[in-house]
N, C-alpha and C positions, 0 to 999 in steps of 0.2 A: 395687229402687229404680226408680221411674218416670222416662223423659224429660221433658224440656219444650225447647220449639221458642222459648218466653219470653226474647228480645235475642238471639235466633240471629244467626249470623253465616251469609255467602255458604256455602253447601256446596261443596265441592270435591269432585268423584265421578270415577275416574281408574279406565277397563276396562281389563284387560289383555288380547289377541287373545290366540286358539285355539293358535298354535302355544308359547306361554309354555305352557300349560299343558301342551299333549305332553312339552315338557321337562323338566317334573313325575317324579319316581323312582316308578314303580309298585312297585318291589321292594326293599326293604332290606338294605344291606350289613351284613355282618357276619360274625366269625370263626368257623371249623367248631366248632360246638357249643354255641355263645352264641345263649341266649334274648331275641328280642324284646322286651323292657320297659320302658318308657319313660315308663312311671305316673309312679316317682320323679322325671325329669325335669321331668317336664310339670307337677308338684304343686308344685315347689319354682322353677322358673323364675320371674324376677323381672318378667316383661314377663307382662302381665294376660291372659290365655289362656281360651275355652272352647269347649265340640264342639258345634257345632248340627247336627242334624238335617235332614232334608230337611223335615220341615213348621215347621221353623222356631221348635224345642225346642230349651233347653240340654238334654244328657244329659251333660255333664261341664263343671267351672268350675276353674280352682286357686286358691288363698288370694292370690293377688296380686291376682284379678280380684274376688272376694269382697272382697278389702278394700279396692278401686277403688271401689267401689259400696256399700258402708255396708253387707254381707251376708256369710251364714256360707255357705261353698259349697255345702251341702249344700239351702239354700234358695234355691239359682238355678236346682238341677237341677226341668228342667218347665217353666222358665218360657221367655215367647218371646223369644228373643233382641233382637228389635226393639221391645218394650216396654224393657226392661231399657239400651237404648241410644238409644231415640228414631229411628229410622231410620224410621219409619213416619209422621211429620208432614212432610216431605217427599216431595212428588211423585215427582222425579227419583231421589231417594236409596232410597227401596221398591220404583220399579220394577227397578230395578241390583242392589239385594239379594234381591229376587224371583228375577233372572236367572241370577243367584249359584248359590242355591240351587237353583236346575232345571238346569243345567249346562249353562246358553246364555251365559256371560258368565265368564271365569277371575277376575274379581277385582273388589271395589268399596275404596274408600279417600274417603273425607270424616273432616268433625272435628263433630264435636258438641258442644252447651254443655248438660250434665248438671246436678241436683239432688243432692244428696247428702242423705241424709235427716237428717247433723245441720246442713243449713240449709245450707252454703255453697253458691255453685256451682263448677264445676269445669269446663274445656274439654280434651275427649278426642279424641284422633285414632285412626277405627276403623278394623282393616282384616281384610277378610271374604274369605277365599280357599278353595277345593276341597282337601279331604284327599285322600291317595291311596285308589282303589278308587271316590269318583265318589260315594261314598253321604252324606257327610259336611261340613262347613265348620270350617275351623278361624276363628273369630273374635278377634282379636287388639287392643287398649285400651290407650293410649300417654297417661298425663297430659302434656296440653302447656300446661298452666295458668298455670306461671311465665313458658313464653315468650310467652304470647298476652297477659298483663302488662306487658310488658316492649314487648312489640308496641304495644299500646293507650299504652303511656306515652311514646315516641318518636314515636306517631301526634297525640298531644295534643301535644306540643313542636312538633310542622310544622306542626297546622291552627291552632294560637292567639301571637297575636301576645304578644313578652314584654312588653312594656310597657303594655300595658293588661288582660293574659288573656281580652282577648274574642276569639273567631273571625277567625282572619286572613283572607285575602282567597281563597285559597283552599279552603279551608274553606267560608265564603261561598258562591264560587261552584259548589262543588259541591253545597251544599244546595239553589241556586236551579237549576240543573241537572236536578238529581232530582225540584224540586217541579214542573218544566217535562214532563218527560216524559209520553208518552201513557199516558194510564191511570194516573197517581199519584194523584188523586183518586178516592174510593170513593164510590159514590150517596150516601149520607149526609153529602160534602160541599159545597160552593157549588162548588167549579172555577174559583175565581179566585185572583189572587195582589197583593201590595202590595206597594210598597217605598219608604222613606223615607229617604234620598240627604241625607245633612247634610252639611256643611262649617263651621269655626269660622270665622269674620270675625276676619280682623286676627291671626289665630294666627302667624303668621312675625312680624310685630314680635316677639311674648315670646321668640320665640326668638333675637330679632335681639337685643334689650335685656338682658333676663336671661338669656340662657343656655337648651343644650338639655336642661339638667338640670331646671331650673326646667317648660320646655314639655314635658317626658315626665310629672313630675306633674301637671300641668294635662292632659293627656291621661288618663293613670289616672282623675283624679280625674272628669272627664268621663265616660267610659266606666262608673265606679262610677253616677253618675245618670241615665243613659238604661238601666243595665239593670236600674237599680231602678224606672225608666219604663217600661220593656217588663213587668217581672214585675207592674206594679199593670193595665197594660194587659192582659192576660193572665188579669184575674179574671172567672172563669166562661166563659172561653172554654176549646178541646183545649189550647193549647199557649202558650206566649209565644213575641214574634217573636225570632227570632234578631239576637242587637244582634252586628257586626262592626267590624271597623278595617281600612278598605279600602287602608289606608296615609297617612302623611302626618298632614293633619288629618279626615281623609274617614271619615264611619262612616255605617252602612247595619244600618237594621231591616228584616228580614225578615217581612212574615205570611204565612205560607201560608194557603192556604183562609182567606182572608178575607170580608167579607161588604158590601164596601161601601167606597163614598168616605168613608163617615161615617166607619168606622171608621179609616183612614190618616188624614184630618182629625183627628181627634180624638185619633191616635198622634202628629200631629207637632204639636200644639198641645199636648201633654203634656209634647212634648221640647223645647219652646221656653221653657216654663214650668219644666221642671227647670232650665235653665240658666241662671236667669234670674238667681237670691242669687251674688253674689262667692264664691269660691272662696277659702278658706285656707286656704295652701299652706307652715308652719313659718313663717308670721309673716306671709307675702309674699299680698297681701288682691287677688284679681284678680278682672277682671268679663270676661265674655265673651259672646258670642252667637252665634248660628247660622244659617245660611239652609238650606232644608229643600227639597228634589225629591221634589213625590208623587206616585207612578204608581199604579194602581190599574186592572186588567183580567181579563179572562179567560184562563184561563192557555191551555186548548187554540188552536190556533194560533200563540201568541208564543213566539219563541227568545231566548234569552241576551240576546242583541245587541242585539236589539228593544228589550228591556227598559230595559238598559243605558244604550242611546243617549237611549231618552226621559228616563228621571232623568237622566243629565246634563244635557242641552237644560233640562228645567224648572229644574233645580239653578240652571244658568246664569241664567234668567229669575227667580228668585228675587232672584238677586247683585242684579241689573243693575235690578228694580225695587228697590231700595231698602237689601235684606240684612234681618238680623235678622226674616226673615218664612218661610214656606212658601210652595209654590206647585203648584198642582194643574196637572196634567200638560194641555194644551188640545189636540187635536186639530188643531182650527182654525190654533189659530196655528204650529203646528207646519208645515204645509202649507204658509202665507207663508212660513215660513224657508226651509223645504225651496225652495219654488221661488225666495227670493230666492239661495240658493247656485245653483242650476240656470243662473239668469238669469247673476248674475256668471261663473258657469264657463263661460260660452259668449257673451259681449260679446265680447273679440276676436275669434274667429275669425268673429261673423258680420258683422263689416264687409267682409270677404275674402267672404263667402259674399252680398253683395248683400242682407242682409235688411230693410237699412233702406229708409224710403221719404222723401220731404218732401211732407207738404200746405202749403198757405199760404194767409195770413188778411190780407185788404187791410186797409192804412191808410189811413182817408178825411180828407181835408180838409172840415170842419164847416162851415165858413161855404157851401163850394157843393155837397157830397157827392162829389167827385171824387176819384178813385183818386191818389194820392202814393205810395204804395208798397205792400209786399207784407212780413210777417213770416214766415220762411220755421220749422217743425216739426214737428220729425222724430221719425218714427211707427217701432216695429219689428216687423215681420213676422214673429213670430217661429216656425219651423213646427210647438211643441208647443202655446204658450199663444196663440198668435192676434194677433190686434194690439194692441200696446202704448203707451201715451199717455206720454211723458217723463217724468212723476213716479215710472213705476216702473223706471225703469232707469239714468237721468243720476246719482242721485247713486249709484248703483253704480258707473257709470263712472268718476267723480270719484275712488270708495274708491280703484281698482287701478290707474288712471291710463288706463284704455281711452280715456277721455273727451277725450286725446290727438289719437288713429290718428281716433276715429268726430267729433271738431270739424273735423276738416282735410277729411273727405271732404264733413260739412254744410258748409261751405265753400264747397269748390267747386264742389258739387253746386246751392246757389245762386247762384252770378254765373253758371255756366255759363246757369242758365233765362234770370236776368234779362239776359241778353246777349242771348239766345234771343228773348223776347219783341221785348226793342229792335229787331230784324233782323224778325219780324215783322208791329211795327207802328210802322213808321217816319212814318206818319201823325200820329202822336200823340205829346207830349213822355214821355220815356224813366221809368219807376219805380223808384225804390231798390229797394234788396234788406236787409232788417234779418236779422242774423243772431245768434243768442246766441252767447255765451264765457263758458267757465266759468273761473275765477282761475287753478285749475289748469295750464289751456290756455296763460296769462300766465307761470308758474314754469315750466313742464315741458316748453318748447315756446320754439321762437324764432318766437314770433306774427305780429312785422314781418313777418320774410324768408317767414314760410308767404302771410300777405296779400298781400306784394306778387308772388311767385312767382303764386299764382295768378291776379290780376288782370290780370297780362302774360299767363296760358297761355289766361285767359278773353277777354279782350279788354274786358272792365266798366271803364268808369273809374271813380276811387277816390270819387267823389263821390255814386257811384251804391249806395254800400256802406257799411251803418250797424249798427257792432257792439255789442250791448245785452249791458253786463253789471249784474249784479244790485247795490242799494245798498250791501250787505255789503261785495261787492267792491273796490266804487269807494271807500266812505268810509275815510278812514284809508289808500289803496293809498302807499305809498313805494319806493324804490328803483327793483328792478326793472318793478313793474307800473306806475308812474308816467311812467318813461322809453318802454314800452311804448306807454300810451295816448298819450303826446306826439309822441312817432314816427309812430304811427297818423294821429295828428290834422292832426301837420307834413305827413303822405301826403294828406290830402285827404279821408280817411277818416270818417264822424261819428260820434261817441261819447256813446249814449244810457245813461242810466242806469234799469233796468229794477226795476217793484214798487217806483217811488219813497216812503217814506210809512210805510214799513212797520218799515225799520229803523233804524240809529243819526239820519237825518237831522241830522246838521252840516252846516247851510246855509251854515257859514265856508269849506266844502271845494268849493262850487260856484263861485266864482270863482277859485281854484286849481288846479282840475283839468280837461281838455282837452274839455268834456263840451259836446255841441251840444242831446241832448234830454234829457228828464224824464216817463217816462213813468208816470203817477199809477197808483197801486195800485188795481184793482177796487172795493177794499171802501171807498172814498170815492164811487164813482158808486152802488155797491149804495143809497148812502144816499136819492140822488134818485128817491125811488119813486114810482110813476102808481098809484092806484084808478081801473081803466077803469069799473066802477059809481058810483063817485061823481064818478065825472069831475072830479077833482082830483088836485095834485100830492099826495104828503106828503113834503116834504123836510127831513132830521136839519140844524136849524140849526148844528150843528157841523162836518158833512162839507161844508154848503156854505161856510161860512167858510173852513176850511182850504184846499177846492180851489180857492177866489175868491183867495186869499193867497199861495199855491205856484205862479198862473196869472202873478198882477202879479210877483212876485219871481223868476219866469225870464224873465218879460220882458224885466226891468231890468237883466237879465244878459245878455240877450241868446241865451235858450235859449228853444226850442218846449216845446209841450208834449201828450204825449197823452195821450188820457184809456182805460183800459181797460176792458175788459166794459160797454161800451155794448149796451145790448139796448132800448130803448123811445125810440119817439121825443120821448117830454118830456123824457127824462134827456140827450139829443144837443142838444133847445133851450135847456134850460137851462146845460148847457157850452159850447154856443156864445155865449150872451149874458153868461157872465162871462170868453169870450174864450179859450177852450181852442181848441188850436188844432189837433191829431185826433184822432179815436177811431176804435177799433178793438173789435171785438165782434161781437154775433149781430146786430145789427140789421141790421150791411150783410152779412156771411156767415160762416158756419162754415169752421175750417179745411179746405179744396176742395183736389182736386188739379191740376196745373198746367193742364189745357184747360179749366178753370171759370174760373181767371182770366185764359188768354188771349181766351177767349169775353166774359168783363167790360171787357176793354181794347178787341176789335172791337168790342164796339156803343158804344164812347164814351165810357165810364166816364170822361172825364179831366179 
C-alpha cells in the first residue's frame, strides 16, 4: 500500500537523545535453559509491528501490520518501509527516519494519513525505534482514526457558529491569519486579499419585536444566501470566499488570492442583491438589508489588524452614508479620519502647550475707510500638521467640549491686544475687539462671569468688546443663552449676530434679542461682481435686493450692519450706496498678525 501526503495534517516528529537509547537491553533475560523465541510473539501481537533494515527494507511484518495496510505479510517483506508509510513526502519526517536508521537519532514518532487500497483513508500514528544490536528498527503502526474523527468533530463544533453553521469568528480569523502570513501565496497566485465586512440594518428591532427566536432564523436564513452568494461567486475561480459569522449581526466573506476591486465589487453587490426578496420565516414575511465594508489589498505587508480596522471604518462609512449600500475602502479618506481623531486627541492639552495663535482682520467703516475694529482668529500651530485655519478644528472642539478651555484663552488673548493697542496709540480714538462664541461656550460655561472677570484683569471696557455668535445660535436662543446674551448686553457688551442670511433668518427674533450688529453672510456680496475687461459691474439682482432690504430693516432696528468678504472696490461702492455700514474682507487686508495692525493704526487708519 502506497502513502499519500493528500489533506495531511501538521507532522509531529518527537527525537529521543542518546542516553534513552543506552538504556536500551542489549542482552535478554531469561531462565537457565529457555530458548530465545519471540517469532510467535511478535506474529500474533496486536499493535501493527515490522523489522526494517538498515537500508530501509521490511525483512519481517506480522498480520496485524498486514492487515493495517490492505496486505498479506509476506508481500511487505522487501518493500521500503517509508513507501509503505509515507514518511518520505515529508521533508523533516525522512530526514529523522533517515537518522533512525543510521543510528544518529534513538527514535522518530509522527502520524500519517494513509490510503488503504479498498479506498478509505485512515490516520496512523508511526513510531520507528533501534532494535537491540544497532543493525535493525523495529517500526511500530497505531490506527488513531477514530480519534483524529472525533478530534475533527469537536474541532468543527469550536470553529462554526450553531446558529447559522458558518465559520465562527475564529475560525475566521485563523484563515485570515494564515492567508496573511509570509509566503502563503505561491507564484501562480495574485498575493492579494479581500474582504466583505456586512452588517444587517435594523436587525435588533426583529429581535426587539419578534423575539430572539424569530432573529436566529432570519440569521440562518441569511447566512443560507450569502453562501449560496459566495459558492455562484466562486465559479471558475480556486476556491469560494469563505462566508463567516463574526457575531451578532456581523458576517464576513473571505477571498483569498483575490484578483481585484472588481471582484470584491462585484461580491458585495451579489450580496446585496441576495438579500434583497423578503424572507419567509413559518409564515412571518421580513425584509432586510445590509451595508457592506470592502477592503481589497495586497496581502504581503498587511496584519490582521490592519485589515480589520479598515472594514470596520468603511463598514461604518457605508452606515452613516445612507445603509443598504457598500462601500469601498478610500485611503484618502481614511487619512482625514485618522487625522481628524489625532486633531481631537490632542485639542486640550495644546491650549496648555501654547499652540494657538490669533491673527486679525480689520473692520472698516465704508462711507470713510477707517479702521472701527479688528475681528480677532485663531489659527493652530500645530507641531505635526502645520498651521490650522478654524474650520478644521472648532467644531471638534465644540464635539468634546475643549471649545470651553481654548474660547476663554481667545478671550482673553484679545482684549488683552486690544487694551494693548489703546495704551499704544492713544492718539487715535480706541478699536473694538469682535470675538466669536460658540453656543456651547453659552451652556457649558458661565460666559458672564468669564467676560466680565476678564475685562477687569484686561482693563478693555466692555463697549470695546463685541461677541459674534452664529445665526443658528442666536435664532430661537431661550433660557439660558438668552439671559446670557442680555446680561452681556446690560454689561455694555455688543452682540453681533455672525453669517447673517444663511440660516433660519426670523427677523421676529431681531427685535427680541439683545443683538447690536448683523453681520451679512459672504455669499450676498459674492454676488456684486466687477468684469475688470469689461469694466462693468454684474450684479445678481437678487443678492442686491436682499442686502438693500436686511440694510434698511437693521436700521429701523436700530442695528449696523457689516458686510463680509468684501474683495473689490465696486462691491465696497455699491454697499456703501445702499448704506451698509462695514466691511471686512481682502480689499482692506488679510487676516495679519498683531504688528500689521498696529502698524495700520500708526499711520492713521482711523
Amino acid at each position: 500500500m502506497n502513502g499519500t501526503s493528500e489533506g495531511q495534517a501538521p507532522t509531529a516528529v518527537t527525537a529521543v537523545t542518546a542516553p534513552e537509547l543506552a538504556e536500551a537491553p542489549t542482552t535478554e533475560r531469561r531462565h537457565p535453559g529457555q530458548q530465545p523465541d519471540h517469532r510467535a510473539a511478535f506474529a500474533a501481537a496486536p499493535l501493527a509491528l515490522g523489522v526494517v533494515d538498515g537500508e530501509g527494507l521490511v525483512i519481517d511484518a506480522n498480520d496485524a501490520l498486514a492487515e493495517l495496510l490492505g496486505a498479506a505479510p509476506d508481500d511487505l517483506t522487501g518493500r521500503l518501509a517509508a513507501d509503505l508509510v509515507d514518511l518520505a513526502s515529508d521533508t523533516r519526517v525522512w530526514h529523522a527516519y533517515r537518522e533512525v536508521l543510521r543510528g544518529r537519532q534513538a527514535k522518530l514518532r509522527c502520524t500519517r494519513r494513509l490510503k488503504h487500497p479498498d479506498g478509505h483513508s485512515l490516520w496512523v500514528q508511526i513510531t520507528v525505534s533501534p532494535m537491540p544490536g544497532g543493525r535493525t528498527v523495529l517500526l511500530a503502526a497505531t490506527d488513531i482514526s477514530a480519534r483524529r474523527e472525533l478530534q475533527d468533530r469537536l474541532r468543527h463544533l469550536q470553529m462554526h457558529d450553531p446558529v447559522t453553521r458558518l465559520a465562527n469568528r475564529s475560525l475566521f480569523f485563523e484563515r485570515l491569519a494564515a492567508a496573511l502570513e509570509a509566503g502563503a501565496y505561491d507564484d501562480t497566485g495574485t498575493g492579494r486579499i479581500g474582504l466583505c465586512y456586512l452588517d444587517l440594518d435594523g436587525f435588533k428591532a426583529v429581535n426587539d419585536t419578534l423575539g430572539h427566536r424569530v432573529g436566529d432564523r432570519l440569521l440562518a436564513a441569511v447566512a443560507e444566501r450569502l453562501t449560496r452568494c459566495a459558492d455562484e461567486a466562486a465559479h471558475g475561480q480556486a476556491a469560494a470566499p469563505l462566508v463567516a459569522r463574526l457575531g451578532g449581526d456581523e458576517f464576513a466573506l473571505l477571498v483569498e488570492d483575490s484578483t481585484g476591486t472588481d471582484q470584491l465589487a462585484d461580491l458585495a453587490d451579489a450580496a446585496l442583491k441576495a438579500l434583497q426578496d423578503p424572507f419567509d420565516l413559518s409564515g412571518q414575511r421580513l425584509s432586510v438589508s445590509a451595508s457592506i465594508g470592502v477592503v481589497e489589498r495586497r496581502a504581503a505587508g498587511t496584519t490582521t489588524t490592519c485589515l480589520m480596522q479598515a472594514a470596520d471604518t468603511t463598514l461604518y462609512w457605508a452606515k452613516s452614508d445612507g445603509k443598504a449600500r457598500w462601500t469601498l475602502f478610500d485611503p484618502e479618506r481614511n487619512a482625514h479620519r485618522m487625522t481628524r481623531q489625532a486633531l481631537s486627541s490632542s485639542l486640550r492639552p495644546a491650549v496648555d502647550r501654547d499652540e494657538f495663535v490669533l491673527d486679525y482682520q480689520p473692520l472698516v467703516r465704508l462711507e470713510d475707510g477707517g479702521v472701527r475694529g479688528v475681528e480677532a482668529l485663531v489659527r493652530w500651530q500645530h507641531p505635526q500638521f502645520g498651521l490650522l485655519t478654524p474650520n478644521r478644528f472648532i467644531g471638534l472642539a465644540e464635539e468634546d467640549g475643549s471649545i470651553v478651555q481654548l474660547g476663554r484663552w481667545v478671550l482673553r488673548t484679545a482684549c488683552r491686544q486690544a487694551r494693548q493697542w489703546q495704551l499704544d496709540h492713544p492718539e487715535r480714538p480706541p478699536v473694538f475687539m469682535s470675538v466669536n462664541v460658540a453656543v456651547r461656550q453659552v451652556w457649558d460655561s458661565d460666559l458672564v462671569a468669564d467676560v466680565a472677570d476678564i475685562l477687569a484683569e484686561t482693563g478693555l471696557a466692555p463697549e470695546l468688546l463685541q461677541l459674534e455668535l452664529t445665526e443658528s445660535a442666536v435664532m430661537g436662543s431661550a433660557g439660558r443663552p438668552l439671559q446670557a446674551l442680555q446680561s452681556l448686553s446690560d454689561m455694555g457688551v455688543r452682540i453681533a449676530i455672525d453669517d447673517f442670511g444663511t440660516g433660519y433668518s426670523n427677523l421676529a427674533y431681531l427685535s427680541r434679542l439683545p443683538v447690536s450688529v448683523l453681520k451679512l453672510d459672504g455669499s450676498f456680496v459674492r454676488g456684486f461682481q466687477y468684469d475688470a475687461e469689461a469694466g462693468e459691474a454684474h450684479i445678481n439682482p437678487a443678492d442686491e435686493v436682499i442686502v438693500e432690504a436686511l440694510v434698511q430693516l437693521a436700521h429701523r432696528l436700530g442695528l449696523t450692519v457689516t458686510a463680509e468678504c468684501v474683495e473689490t472696490t465696486s462691491q465696497a461702492a455699491r454697499l456703501r450706496r445702499i448704506g451698509c455700514d462695514t466691511g471686512q474682507g481682502w480689499l482692506y487686508s488679510r487676516p495679519v498678525a498683531p504688528d500689521h495692525i498696529s502698524a495700520l493704526l500708526g499711520a492713521g487708519a482711523g
